[in-house]
PyMOL Python script that loads the backbone (N, CA, C, O; Angstrom):
from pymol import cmd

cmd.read_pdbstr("""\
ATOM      1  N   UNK A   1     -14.745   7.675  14.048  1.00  0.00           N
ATOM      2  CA  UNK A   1     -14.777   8.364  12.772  1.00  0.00           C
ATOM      3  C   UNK A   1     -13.698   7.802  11.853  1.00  0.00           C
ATOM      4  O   UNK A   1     -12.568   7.535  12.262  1.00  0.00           O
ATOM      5  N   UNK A   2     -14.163   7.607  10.384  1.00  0.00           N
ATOM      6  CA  UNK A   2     -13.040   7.098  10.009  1.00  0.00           C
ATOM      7  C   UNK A   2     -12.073   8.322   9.160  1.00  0.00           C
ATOM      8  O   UNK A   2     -12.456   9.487   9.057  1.00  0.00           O
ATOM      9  N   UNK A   3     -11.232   7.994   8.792  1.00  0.00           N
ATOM     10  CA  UNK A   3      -9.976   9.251   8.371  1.00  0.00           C
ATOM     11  C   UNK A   3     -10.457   9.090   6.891  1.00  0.00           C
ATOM     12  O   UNK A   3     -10.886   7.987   6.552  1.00  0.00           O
ATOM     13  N   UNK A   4     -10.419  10.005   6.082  1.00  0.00           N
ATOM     14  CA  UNK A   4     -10.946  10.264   4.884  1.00  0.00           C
ATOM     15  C   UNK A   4      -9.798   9.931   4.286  1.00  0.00           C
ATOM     16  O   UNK A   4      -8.820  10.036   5.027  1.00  0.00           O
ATOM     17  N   UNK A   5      -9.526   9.469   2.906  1.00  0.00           N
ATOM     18  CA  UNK A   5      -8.848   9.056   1.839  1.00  0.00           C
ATOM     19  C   UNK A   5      -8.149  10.882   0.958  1.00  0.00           C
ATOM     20  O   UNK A   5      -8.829  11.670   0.300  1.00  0.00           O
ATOM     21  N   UNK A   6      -6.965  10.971   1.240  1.00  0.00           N
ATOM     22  CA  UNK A   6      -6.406  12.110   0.257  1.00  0.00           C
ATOM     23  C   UNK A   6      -6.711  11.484  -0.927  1.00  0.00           C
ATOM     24  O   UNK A   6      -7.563  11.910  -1.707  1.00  0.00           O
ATOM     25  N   UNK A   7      -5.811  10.125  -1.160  1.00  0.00           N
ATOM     26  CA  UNK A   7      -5.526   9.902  -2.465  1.00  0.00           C
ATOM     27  C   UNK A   7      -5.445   8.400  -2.579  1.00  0.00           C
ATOM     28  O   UNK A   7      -4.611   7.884  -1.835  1.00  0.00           O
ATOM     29  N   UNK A   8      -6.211   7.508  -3.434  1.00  0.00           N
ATOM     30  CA  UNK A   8      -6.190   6.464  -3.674  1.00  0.00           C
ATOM     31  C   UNK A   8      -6.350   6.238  -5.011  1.00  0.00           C
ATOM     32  O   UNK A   8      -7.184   6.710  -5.783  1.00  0.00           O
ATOM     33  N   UNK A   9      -5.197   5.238  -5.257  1.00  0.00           N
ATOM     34  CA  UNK A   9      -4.970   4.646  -6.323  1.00  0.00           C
ATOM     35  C   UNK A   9      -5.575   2.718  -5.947  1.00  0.00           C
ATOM     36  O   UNK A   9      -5.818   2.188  -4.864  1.00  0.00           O
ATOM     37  N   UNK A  10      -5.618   2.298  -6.990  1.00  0.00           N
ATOM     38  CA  UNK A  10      -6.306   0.902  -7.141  1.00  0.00           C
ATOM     39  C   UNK A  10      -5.323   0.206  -8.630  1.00  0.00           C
ATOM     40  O   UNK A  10      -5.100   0.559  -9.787  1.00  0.00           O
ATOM     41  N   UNK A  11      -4.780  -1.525  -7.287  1.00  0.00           N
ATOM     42  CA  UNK A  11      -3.873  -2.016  -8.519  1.00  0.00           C
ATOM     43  C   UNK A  11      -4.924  -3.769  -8.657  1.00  0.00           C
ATOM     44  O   UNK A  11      -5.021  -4.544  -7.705  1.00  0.00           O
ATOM     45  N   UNK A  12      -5.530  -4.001  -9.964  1.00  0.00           N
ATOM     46  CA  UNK A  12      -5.807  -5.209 -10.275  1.00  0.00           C
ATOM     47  C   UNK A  12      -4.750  -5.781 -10.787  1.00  0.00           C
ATOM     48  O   UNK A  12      -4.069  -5.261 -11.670  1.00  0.00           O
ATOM     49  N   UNK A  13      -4.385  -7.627  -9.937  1.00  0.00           N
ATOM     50  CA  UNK A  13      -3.425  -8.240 -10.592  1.00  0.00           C
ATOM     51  C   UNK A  13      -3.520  -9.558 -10.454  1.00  0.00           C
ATOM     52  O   UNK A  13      -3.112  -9.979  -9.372  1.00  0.00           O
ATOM     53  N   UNK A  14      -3.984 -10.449 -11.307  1.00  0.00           N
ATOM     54  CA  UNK A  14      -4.438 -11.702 -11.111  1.00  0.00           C
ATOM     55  C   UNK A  14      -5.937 -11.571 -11.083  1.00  0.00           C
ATOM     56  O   UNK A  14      -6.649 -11.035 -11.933  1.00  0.00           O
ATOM     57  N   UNK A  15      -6.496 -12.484  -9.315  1.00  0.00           N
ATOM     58  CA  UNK A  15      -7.023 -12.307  -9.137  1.00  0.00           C
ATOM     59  C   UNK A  15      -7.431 -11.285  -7.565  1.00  0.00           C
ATOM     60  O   UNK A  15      -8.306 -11.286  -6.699  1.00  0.00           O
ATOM     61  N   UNK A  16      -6.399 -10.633  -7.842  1.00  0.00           N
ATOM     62  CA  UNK A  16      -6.835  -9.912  -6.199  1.00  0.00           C
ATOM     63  C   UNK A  16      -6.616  -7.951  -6.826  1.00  0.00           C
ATOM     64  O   UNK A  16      -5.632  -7.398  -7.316  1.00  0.00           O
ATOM     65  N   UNK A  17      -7.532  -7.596  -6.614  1.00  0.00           N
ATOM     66  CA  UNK A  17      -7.844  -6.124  -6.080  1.00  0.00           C
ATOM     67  C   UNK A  17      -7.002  -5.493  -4.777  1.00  0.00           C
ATOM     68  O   UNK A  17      -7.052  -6.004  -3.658  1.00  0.00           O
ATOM     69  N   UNK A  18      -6.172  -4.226  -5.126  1.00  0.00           N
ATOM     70  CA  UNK A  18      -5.346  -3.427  -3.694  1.00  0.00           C
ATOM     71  C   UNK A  18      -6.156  -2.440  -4.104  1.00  0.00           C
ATOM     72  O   UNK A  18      -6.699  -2.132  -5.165  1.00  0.00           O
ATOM     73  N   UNK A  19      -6.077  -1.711  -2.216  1.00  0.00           N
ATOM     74  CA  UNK A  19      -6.610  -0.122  -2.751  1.00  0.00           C
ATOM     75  C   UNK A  19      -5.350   0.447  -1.887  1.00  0.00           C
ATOM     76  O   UNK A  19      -5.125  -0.071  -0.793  1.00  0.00           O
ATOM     77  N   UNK A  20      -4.336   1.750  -2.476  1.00  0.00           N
ATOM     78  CA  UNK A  20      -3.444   2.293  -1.815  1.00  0.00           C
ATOM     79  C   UNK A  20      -4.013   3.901  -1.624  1.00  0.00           C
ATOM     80  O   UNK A  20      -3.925   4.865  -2.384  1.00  0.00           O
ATOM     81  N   UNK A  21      -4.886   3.695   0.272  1.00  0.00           N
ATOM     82  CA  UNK A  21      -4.959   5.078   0.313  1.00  0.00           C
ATOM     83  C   UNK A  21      -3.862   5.915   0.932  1.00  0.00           C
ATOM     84  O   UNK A  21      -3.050   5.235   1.559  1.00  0.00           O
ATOM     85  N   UNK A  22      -3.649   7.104   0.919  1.00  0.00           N
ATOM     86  CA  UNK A  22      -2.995   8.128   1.668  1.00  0.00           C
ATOM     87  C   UNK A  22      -4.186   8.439   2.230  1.00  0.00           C
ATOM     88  O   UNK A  22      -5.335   8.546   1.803  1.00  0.00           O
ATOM     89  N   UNK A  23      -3.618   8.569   3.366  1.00  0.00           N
ATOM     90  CA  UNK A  23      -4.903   9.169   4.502  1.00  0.00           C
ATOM     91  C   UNK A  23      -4.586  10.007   5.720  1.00  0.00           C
ATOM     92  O   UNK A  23      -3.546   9.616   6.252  1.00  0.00           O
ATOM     93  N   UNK A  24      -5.129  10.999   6.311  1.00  0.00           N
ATOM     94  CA  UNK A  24      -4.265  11.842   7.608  1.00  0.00           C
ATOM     95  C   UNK A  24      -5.081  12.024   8.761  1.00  0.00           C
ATOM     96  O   UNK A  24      -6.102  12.710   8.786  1.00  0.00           O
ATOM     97  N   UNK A  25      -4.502  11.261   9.904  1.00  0.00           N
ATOM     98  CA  UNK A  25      -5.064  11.444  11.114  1.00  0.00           C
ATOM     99  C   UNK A  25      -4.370  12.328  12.153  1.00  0.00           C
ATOM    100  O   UNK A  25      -3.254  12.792  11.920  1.00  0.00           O
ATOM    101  N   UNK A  26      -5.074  12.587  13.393  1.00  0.00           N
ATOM    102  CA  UNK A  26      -4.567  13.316  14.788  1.00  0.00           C
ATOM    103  C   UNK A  26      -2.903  13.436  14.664  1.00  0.00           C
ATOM    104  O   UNK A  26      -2.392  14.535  14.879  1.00  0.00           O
ATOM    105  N   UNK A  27      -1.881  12.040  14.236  1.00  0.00           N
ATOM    106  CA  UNK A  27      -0.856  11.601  14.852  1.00  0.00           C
ATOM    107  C   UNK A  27      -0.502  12.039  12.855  1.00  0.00           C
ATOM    108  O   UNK A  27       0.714  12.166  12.711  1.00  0.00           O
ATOM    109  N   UNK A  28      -0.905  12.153  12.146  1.00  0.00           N
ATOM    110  CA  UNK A  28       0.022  12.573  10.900  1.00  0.00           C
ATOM    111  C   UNK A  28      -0.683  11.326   9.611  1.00  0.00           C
ATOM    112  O   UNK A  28      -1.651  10.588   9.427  1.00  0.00           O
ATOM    113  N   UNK A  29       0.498  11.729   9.032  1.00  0.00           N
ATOM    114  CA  UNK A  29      -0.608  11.103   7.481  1.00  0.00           C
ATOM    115  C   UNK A  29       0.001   9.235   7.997  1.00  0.00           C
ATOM    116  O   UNK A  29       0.515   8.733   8.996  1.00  0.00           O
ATOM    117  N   UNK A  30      -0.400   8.803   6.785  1.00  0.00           N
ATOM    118  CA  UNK A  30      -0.305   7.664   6.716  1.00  0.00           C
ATOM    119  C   UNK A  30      -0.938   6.577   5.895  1.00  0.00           C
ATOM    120  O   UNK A  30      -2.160   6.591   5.746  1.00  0.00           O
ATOM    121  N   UNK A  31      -0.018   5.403   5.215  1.00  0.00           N
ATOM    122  CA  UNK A  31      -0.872   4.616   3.710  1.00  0.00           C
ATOM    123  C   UNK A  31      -1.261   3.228   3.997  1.00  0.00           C
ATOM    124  O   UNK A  31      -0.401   2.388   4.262  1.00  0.00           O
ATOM    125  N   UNK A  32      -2.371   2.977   3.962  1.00  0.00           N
ATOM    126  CA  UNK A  32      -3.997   1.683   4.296  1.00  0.00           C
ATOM    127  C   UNK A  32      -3.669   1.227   3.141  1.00  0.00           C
ATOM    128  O   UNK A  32      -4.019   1.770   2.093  1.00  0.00           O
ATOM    129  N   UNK A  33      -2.959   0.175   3.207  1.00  0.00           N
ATOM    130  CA  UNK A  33      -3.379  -1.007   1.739  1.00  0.00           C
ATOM    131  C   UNK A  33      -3.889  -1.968   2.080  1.00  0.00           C
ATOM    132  O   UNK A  33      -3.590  -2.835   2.900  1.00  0.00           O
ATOM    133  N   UNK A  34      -4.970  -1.764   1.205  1.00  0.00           N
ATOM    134  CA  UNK A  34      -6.225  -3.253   1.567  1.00  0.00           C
ATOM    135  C   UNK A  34      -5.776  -4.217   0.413  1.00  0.00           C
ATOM    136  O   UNK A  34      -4.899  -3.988  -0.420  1.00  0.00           O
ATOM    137  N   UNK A  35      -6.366  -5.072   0.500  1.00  0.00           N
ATOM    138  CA  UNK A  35      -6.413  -6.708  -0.410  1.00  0.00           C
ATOM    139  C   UNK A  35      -7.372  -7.142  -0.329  1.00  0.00           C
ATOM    140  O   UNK A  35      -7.776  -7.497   0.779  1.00  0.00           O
ATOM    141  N   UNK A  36      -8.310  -7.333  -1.705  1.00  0.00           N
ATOM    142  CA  UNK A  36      -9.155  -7.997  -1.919  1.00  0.00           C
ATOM    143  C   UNK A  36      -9.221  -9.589  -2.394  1.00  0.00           C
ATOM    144  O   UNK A  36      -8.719  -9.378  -3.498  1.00  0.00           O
ATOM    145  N   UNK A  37      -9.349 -10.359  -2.395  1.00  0.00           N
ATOM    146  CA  UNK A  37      -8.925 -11.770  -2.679  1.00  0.00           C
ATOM    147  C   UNK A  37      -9.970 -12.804  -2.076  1.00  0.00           C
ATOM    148  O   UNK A  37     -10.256 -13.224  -0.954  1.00  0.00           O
ATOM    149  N   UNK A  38     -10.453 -13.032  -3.559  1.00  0.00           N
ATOM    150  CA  UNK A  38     -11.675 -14.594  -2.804  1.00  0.00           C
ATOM    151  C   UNK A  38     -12.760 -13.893  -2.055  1.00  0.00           C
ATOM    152  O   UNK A  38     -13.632 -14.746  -1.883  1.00  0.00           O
ATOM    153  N   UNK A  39     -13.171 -12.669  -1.481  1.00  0.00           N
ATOM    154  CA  UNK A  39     -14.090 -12.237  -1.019  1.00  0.00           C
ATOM    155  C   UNK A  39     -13.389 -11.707   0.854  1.00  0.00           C
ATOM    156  O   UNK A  39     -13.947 -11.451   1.921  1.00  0.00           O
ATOM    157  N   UNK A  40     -12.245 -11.748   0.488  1.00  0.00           N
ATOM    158  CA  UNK A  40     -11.682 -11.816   2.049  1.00  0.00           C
ATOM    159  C   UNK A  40     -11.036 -10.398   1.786  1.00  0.00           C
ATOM    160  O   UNK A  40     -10.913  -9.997   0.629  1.00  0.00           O
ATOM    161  N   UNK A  41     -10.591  -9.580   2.953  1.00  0.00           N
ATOM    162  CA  UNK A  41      -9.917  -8.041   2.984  1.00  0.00           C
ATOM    163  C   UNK A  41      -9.191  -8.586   3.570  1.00  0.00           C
ATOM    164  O   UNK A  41      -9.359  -9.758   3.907  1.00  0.00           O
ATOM    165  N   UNK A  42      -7.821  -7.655   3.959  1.00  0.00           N
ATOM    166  CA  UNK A  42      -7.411  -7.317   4.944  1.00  0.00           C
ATOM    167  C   UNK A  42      -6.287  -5.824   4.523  1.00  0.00           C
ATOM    168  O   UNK A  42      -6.059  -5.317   3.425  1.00  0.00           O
ATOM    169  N   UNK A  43      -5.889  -5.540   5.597  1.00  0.00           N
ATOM    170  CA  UNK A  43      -5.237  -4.301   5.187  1.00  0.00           C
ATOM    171  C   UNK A  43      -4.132  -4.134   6.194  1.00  0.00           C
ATOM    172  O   UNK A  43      -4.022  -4.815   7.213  1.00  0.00           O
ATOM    173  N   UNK A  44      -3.159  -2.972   5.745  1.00  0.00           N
ATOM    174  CA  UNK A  44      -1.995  -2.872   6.451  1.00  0.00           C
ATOM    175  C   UNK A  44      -1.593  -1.274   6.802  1.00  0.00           C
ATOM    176  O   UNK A  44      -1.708  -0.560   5.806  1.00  0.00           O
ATOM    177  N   UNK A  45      -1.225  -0.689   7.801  1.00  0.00           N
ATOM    178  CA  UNK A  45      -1.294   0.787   8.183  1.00  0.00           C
ATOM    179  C   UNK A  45       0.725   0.834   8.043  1.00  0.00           C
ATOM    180  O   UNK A  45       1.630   0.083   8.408  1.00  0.00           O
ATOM    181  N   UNK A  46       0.647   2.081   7.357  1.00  0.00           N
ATOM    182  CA  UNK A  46       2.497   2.448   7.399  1.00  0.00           C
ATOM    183  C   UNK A  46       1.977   3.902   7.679  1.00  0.00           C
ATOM    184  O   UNK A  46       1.129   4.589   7.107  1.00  0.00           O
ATOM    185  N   UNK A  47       3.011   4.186   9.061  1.00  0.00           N
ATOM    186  CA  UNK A  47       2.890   5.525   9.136  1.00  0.00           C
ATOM    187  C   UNK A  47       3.945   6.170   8.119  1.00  0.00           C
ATOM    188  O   UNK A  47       4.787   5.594   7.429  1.00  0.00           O
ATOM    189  N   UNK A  48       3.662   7.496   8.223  1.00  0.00           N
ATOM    190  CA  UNK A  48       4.390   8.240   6.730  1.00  0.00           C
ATOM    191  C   UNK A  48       5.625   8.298   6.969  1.00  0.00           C
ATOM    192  O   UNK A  48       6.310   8.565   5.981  1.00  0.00           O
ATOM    193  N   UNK A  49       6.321   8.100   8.208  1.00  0.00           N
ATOM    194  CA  UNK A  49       8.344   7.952   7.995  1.00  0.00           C
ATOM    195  C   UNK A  49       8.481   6.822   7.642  1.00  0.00           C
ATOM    196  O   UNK A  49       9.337   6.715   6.764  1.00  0.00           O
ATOM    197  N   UNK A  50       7.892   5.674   8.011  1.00  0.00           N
ATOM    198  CA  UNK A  50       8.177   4.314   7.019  1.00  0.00           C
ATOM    199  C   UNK A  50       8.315   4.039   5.187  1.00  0.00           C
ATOM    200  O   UNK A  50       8.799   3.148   4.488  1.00  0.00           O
ATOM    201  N   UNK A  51       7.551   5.425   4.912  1.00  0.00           N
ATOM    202  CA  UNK A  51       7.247   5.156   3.274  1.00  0.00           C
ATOM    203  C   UNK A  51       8.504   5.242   2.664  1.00  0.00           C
ATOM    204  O   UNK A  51       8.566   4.349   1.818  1.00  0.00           O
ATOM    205  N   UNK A  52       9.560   5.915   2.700  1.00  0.00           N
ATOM    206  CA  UNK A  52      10.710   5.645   2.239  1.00  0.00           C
ATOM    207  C   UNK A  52      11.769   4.408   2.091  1.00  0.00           C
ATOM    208  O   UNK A  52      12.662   4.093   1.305  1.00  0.00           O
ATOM    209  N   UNK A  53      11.149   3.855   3.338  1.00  0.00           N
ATOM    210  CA  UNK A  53      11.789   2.505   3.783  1.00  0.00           C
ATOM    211  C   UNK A  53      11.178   1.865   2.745  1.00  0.00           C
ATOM    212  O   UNK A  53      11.858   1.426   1.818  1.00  0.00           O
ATOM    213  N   UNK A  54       9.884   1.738   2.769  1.00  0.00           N
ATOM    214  CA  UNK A  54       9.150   1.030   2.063  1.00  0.00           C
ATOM    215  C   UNK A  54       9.277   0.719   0.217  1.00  0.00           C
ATOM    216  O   UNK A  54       9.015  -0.295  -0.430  1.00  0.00           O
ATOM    217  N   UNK A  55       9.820   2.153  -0.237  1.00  0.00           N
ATOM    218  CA  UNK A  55      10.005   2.404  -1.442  1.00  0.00           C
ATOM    219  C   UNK A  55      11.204   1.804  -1.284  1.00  0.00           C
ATOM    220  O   UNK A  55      11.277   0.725  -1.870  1.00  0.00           O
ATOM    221  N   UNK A  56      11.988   2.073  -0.804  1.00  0.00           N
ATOM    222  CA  UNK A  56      13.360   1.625  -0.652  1.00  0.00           C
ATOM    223  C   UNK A  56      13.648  -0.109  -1.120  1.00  0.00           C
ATOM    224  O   UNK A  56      14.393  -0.660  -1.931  1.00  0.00           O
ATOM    225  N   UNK A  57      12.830  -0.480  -0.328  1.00  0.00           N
ATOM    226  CA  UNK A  57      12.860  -2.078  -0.330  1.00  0.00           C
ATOM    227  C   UNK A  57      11.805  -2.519  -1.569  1.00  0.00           C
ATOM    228  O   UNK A  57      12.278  -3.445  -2.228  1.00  0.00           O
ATOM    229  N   UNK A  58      11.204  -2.312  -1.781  1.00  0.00           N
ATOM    230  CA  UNK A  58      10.416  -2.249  -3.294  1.00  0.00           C
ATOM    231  C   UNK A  58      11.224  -2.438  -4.741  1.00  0.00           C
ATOM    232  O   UNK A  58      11.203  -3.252  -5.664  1.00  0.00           O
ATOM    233  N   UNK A  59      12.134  -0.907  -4.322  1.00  0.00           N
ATOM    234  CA  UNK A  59      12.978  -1.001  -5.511  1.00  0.00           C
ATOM    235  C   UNK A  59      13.922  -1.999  -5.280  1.00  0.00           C
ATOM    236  O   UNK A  59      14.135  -2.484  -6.391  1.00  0.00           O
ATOM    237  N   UNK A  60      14.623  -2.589  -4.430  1.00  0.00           N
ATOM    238  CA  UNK A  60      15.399  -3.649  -4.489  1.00  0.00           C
ATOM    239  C   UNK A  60      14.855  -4.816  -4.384  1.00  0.00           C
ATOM    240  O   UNK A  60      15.706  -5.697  -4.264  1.00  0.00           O
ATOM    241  N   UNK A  61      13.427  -5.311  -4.378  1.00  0.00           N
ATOM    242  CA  UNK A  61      12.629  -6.078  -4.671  1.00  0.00           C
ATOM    243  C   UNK A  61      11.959  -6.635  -6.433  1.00  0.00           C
ATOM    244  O   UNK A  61      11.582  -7.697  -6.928  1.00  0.00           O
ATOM    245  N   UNK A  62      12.108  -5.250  -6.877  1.00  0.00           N
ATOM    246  CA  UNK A  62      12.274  -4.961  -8.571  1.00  0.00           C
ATOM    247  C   UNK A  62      13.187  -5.168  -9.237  1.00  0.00           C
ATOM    248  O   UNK A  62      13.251  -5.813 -10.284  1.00  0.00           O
ATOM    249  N   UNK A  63      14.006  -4.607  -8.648  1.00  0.00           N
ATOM    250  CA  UNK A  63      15.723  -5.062  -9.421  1.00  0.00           C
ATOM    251  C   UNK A  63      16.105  -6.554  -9.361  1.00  0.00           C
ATOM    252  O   UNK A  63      16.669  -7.103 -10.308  1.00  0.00           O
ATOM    253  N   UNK A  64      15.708  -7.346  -7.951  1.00  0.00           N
ATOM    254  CA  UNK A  64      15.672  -8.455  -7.975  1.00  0.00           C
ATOM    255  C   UNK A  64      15.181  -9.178  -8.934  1.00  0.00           C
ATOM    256  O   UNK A  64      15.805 -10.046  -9.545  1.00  0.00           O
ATOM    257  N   UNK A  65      14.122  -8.881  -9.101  1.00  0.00           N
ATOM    258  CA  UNK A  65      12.969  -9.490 -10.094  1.00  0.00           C
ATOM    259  C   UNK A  65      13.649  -9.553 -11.606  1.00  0.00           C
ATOM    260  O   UNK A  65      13.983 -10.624 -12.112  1.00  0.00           O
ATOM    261  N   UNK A  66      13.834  -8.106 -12.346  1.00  0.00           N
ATOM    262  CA  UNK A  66      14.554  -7.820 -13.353  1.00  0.00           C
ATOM    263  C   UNK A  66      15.831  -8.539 -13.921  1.00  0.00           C
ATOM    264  O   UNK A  66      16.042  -9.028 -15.031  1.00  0.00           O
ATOM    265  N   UNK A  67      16.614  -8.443 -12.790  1.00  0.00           N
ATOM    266  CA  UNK A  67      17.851  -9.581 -12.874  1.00  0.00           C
ATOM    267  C   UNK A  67      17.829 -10.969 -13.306  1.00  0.00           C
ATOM    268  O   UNK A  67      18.558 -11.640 -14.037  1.00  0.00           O
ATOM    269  N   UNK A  68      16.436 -11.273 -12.419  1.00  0.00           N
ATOM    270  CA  UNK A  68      16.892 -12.594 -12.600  1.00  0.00           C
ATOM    271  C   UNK A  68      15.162 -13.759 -13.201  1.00  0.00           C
ATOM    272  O   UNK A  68      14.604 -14.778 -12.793  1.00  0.00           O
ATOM    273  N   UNK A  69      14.959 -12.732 -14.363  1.00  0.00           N
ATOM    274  CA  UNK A  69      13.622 -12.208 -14.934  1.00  0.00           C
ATOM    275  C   UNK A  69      14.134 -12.534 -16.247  1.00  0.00           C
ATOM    276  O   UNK A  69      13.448 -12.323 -17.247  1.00  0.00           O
TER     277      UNK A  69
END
""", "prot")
cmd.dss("prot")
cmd.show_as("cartoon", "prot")
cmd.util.cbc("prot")
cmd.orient("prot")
């Protein structure tokens, strides 16, 4: 069975399509980002205590950018 989508957002950039779902299974929630590109998927599972990490490193991935932007 697959786990139903709470909440998905969709980012076009270039040429590749993401879909960022929130989704909740047996073991707790958790966010599926797929990649569309050239006709190829693939996707990546973060369980939900990682998402902070994740934001975490994002924003110092941005600031990077900004700086030296």
């Amino acid at each position: 069975m697959v786990d139903p989508e709470i909440l998905t957002e969709k980012i076009v950039t270039q040429n590749k399509t993401f879909l960022v779902d929130l989704k909740k299974n047996q073991a707790g929630f958790y966010l599926k980002v797929s990649e569309w590109s050239n006709s190829k998927k693939s996707s990546i599972f973060l369980p939900a205590e990682g998402i902070d990490r994740m934001i975490e490193i994002l924003h110092k991935f941005k600031s990077q950018i900004s700086d030296t932007g």
